[in-house]
N, CA, C and O atoms as a GROMACS GRO file, in nm:
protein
  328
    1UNK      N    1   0.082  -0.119   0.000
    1UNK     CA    2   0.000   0.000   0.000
    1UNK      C    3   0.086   0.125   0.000
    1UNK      O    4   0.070   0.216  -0.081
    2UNK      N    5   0.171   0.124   0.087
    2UNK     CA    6   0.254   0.226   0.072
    2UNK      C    7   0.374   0.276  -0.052
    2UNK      O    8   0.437   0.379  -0.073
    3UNK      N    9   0.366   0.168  -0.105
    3UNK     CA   10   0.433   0.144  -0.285
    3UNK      C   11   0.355   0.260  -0.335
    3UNK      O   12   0.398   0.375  -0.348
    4UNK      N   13   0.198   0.202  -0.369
    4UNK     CA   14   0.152   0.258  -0.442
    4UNK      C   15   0.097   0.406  -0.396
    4UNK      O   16   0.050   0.488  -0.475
    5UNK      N   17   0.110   0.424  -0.274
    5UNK     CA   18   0.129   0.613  -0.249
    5UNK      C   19   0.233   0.650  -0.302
    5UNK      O   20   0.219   0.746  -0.378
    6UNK      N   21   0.351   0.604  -0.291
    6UNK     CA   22   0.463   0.688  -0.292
    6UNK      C   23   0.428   0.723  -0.462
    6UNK      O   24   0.425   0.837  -0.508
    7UNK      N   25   0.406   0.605  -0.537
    7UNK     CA   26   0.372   0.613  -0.667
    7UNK      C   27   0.308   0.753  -0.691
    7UNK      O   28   0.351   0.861  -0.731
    8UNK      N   29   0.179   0.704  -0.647
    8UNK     CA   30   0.094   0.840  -0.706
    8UNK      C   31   0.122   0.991  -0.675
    8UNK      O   32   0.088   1.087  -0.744
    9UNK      N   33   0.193   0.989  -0.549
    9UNK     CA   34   0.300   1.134  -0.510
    9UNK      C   35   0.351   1.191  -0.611
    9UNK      O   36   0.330   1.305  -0.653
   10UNK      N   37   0.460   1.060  -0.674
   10UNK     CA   38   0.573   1.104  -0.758
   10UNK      C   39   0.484   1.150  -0.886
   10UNK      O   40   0.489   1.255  -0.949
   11UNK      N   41   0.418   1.058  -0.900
   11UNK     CA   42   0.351   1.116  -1.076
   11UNK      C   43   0.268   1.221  -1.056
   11UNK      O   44   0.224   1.276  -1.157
   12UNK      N   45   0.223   1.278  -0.907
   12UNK     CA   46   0.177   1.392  -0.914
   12UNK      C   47   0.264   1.526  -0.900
   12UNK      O   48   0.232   1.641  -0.930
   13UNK      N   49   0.345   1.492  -0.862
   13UNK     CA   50   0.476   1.588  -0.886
   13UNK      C   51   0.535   1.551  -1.012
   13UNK      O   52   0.596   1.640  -1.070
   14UNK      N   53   0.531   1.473  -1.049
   14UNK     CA   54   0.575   1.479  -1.167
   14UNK      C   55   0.548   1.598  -1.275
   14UNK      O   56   0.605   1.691  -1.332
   15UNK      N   57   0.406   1.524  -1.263
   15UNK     CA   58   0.312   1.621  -1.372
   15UNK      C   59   0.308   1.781  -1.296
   15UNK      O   60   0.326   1.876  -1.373
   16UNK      N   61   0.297   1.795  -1.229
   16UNK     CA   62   0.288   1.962  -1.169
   16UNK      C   63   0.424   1.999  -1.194
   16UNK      O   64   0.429   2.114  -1.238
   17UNK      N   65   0.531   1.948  -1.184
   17UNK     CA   66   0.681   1.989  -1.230
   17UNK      C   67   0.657   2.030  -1.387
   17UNK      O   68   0.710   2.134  -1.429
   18UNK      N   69   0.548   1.921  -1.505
   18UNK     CA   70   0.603   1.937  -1.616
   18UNK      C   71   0.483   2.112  -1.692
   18UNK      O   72   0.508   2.192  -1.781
   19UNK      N   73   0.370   2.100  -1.606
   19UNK     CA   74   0.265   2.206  -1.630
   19UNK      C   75   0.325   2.330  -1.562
   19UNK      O   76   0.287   2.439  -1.604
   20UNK      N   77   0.405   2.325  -1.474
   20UNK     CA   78   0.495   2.439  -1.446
   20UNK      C   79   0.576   2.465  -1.511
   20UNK      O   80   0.579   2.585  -1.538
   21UNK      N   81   0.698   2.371  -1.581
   21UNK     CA   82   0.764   2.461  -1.711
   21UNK      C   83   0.707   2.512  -1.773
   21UNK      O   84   0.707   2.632  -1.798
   22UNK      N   85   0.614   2.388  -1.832
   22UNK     CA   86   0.530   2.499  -1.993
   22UNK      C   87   0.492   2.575  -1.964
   22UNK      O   88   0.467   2.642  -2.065
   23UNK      N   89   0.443   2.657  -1.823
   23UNK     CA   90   0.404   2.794  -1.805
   23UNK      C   91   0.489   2.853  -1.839
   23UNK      O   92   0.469   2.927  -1.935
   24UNK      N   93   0.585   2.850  -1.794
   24UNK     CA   94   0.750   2.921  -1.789
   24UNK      C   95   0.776   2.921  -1.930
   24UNK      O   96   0.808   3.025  -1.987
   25UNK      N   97   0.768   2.836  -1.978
   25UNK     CA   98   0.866   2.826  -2.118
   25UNK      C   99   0.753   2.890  -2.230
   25UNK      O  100   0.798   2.919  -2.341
   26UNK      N  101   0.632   2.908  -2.208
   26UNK     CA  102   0.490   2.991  -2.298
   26UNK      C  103   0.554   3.143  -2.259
   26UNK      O  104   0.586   3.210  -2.357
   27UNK      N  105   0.572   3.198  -2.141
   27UNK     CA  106   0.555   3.303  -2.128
   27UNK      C  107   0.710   3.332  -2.176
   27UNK      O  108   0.718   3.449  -2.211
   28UNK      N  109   0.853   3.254  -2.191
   28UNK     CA  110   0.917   3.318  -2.212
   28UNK      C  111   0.921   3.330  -2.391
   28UNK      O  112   0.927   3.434  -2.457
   29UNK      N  113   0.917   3.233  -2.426
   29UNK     CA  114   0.823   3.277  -2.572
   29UNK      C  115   0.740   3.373  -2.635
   29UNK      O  116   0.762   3.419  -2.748
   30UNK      N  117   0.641   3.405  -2.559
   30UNK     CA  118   0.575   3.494  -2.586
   30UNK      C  119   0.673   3.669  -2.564
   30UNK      O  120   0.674   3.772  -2.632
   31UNK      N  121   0.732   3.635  -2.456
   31UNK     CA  122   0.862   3.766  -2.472
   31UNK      C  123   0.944   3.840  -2.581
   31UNK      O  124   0.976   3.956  -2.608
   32UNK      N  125   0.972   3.654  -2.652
   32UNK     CA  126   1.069   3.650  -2.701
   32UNK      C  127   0.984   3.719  -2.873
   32UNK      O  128   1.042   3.797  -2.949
   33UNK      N  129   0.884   3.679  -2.890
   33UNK     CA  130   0.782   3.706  -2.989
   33UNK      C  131   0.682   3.827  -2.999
   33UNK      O  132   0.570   3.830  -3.050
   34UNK      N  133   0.750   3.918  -2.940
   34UNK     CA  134   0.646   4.022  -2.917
   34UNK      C  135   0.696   4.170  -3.045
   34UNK      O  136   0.807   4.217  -3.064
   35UNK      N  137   0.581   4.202  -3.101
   35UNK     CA  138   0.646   4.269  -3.230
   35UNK      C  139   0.711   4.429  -3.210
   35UNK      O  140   0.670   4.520  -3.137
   36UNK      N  141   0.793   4.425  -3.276
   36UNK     CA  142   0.864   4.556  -3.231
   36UNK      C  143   0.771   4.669  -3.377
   36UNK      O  144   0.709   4.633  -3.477
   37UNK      N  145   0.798   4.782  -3.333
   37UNK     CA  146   0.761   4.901  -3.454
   37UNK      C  147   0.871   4.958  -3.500
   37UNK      O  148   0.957   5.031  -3.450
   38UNK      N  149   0.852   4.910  -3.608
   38UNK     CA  150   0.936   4.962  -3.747
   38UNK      C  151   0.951   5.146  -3.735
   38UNK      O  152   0.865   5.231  -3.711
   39UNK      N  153   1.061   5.155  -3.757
   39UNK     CA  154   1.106   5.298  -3.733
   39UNK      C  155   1.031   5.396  -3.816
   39UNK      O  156   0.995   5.365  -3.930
   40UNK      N  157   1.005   5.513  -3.766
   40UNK     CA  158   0.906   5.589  -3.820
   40UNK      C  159   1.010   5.683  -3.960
   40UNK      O  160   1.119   5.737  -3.974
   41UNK      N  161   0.900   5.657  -4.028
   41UNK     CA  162   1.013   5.716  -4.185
   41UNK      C  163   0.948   5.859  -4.234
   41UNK      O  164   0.828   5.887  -4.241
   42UNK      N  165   1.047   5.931  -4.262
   42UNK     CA  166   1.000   6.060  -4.290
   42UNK      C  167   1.068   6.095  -4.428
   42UNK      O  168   1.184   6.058  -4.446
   43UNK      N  169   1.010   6.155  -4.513
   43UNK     CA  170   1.037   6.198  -4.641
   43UNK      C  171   1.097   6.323  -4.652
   43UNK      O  172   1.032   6.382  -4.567
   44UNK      N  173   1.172   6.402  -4.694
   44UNK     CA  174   1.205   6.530  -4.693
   44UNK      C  175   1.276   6.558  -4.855
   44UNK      O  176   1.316   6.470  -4.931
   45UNK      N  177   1.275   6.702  -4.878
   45UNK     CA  178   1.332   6.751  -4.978
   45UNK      C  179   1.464   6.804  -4.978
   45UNK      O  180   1.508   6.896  -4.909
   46UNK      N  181   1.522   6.737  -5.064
   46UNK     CA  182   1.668   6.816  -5.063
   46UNK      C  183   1.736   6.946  -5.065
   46UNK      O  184   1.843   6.995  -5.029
   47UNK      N  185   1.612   6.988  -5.132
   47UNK     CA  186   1.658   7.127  -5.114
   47UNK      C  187   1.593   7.159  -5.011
   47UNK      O  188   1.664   7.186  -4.915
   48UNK      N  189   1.489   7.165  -4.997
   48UNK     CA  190   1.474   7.227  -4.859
   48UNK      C  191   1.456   7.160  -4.730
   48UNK      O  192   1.347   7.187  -4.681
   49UNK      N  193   1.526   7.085  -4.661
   49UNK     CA  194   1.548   6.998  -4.518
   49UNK      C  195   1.395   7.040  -4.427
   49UNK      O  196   1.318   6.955  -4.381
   50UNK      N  197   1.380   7.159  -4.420
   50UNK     CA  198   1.272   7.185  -4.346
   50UNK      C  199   1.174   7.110  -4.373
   50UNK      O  200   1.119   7.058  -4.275
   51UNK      N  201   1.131   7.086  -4.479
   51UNK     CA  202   0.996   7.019  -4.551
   51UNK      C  203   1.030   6.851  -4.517
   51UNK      O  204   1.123   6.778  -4.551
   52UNK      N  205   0.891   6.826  -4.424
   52UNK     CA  206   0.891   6.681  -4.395
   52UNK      C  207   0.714   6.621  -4.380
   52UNK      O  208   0.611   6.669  -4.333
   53UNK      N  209   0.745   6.517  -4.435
   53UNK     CA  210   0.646   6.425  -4.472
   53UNK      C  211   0.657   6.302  -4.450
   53UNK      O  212   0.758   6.235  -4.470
   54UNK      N  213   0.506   6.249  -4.389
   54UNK     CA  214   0.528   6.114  -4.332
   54UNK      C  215   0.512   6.009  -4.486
   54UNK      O  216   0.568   5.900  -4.478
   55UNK      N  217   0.470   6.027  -4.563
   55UNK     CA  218   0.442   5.946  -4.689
   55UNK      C  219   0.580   6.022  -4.770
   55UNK      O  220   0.666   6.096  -4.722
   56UNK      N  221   0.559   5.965  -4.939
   56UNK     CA  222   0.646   5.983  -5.032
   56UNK      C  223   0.536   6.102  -5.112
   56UNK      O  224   0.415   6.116  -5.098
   57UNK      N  225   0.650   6.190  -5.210
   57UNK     CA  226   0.520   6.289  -5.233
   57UNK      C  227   0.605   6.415  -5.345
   57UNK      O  228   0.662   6.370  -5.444
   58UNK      N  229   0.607   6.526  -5.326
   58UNK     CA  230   0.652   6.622  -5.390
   58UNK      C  231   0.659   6.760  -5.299
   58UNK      O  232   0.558   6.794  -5.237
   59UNK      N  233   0.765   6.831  -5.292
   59UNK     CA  234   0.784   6.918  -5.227
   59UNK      C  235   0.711   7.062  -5.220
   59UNK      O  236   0.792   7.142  -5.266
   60UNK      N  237   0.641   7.102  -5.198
   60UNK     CA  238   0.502   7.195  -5.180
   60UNK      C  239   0.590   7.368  -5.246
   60UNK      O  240   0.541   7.453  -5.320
   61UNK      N  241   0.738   7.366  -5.177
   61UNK     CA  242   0.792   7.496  -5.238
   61UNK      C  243   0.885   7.481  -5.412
   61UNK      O  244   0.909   7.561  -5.503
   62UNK      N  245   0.909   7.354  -5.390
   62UNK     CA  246   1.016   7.339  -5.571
   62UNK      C  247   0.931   7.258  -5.622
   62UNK      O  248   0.916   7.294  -5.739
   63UNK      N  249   0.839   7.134  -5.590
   63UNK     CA  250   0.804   7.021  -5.664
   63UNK      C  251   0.907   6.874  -5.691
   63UNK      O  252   0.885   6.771  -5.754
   64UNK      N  253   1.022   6.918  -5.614
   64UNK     CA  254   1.125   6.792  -5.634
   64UNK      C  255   1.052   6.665  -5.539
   64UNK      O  256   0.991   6.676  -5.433
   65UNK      N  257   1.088   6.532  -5.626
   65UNK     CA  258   1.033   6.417  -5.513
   65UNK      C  259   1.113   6.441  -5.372
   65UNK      O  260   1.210   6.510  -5.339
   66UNK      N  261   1.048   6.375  -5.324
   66UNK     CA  262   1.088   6.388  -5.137
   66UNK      C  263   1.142   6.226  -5.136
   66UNK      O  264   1.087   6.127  -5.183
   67UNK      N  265   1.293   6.242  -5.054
   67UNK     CA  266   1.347   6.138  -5.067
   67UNK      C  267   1.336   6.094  -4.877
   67UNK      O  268   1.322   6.178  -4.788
   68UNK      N  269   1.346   5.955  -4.857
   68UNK     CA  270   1.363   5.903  -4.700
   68UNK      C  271   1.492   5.991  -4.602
   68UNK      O  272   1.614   6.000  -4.622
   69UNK      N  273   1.443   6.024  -4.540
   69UNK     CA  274   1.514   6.089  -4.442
   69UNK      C  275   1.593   5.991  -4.405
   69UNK      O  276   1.554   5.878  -4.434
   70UNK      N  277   1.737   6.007  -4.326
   70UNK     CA  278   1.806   5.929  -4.319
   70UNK      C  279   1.873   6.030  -4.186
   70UNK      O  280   1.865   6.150  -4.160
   71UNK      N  281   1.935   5.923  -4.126
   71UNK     CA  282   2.045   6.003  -3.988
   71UNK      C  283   2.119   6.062  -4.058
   71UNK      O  284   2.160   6.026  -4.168
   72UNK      N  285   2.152   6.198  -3.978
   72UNK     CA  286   2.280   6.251  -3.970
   72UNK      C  287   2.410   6.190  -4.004
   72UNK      O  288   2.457   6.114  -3.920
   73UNK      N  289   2.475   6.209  -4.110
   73UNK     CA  290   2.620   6.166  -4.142
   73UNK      C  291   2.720   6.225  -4.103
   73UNK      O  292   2.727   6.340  -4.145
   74UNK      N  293   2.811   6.190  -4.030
   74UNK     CA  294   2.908   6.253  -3.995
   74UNK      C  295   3.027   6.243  -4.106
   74UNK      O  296   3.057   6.156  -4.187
   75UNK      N  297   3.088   6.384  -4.070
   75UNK     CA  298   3.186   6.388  -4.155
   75UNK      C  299   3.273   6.313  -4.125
   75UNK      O  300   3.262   6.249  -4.020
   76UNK      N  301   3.399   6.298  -4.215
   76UNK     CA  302   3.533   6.253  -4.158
   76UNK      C  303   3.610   6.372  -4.105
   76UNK      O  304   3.603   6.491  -4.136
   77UNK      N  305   3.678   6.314  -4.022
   77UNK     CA  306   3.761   6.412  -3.948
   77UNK      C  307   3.899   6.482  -4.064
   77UNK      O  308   3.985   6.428  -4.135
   78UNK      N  309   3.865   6.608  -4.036
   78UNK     CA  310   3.988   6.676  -4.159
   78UNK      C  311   4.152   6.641  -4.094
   78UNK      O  312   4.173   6.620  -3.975
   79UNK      N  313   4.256   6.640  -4.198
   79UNK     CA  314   4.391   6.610  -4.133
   79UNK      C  315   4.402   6.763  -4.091
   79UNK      O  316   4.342   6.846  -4.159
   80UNK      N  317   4.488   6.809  -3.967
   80UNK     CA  318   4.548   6.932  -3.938
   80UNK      C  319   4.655   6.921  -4.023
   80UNK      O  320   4.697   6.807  -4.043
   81UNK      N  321   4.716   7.025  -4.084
   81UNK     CA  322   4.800   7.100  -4.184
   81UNK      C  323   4.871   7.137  -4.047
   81UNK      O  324   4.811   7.180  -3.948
   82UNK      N  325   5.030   7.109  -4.059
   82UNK     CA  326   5.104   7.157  -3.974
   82UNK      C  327   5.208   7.230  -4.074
   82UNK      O  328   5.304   7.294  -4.029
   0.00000   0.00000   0.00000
């Protein structure tokens, strides 16, 4: 009799050990799967930087297409002339 307790103990811990990972291992999944937002894109005109637009389009003061805004480029550093 006491066999078959210890039995049914273990397989009940068993199983509560294995419904407790998959909690664990759903939610770290779901972490891992969660959608990021795509960077917000802005259109602007070359000639004039001021002019910005969330779509693609034509520039309201020249009419030139409006190209994707892009970061700041840094220059290269100039050599000093000694």
């Amino acid at each position: 009799m006491k066999k078959v307790t210890l039995m049914a103990i273990a397989i009940l811990f068993s199983a509560a050990t294995v419904f407790a990972a998959d909690t664990h291992t759903s939610k770290m999944a779901s972490d891992t799967t969660k959608k990021v937002k795509p960077a917000k894109v802005q259109y602007t005109c070359t000639m004039h930087p001021e002019v910005l637009s969330d779509k693609p389009g034509k520039c309201p003061k020249c009419g030139m297409a409006l190209v994707k805004k892009t970061g700041a480029k840094k220059k290269p550093a100039e050599k000093m002339k000694m």
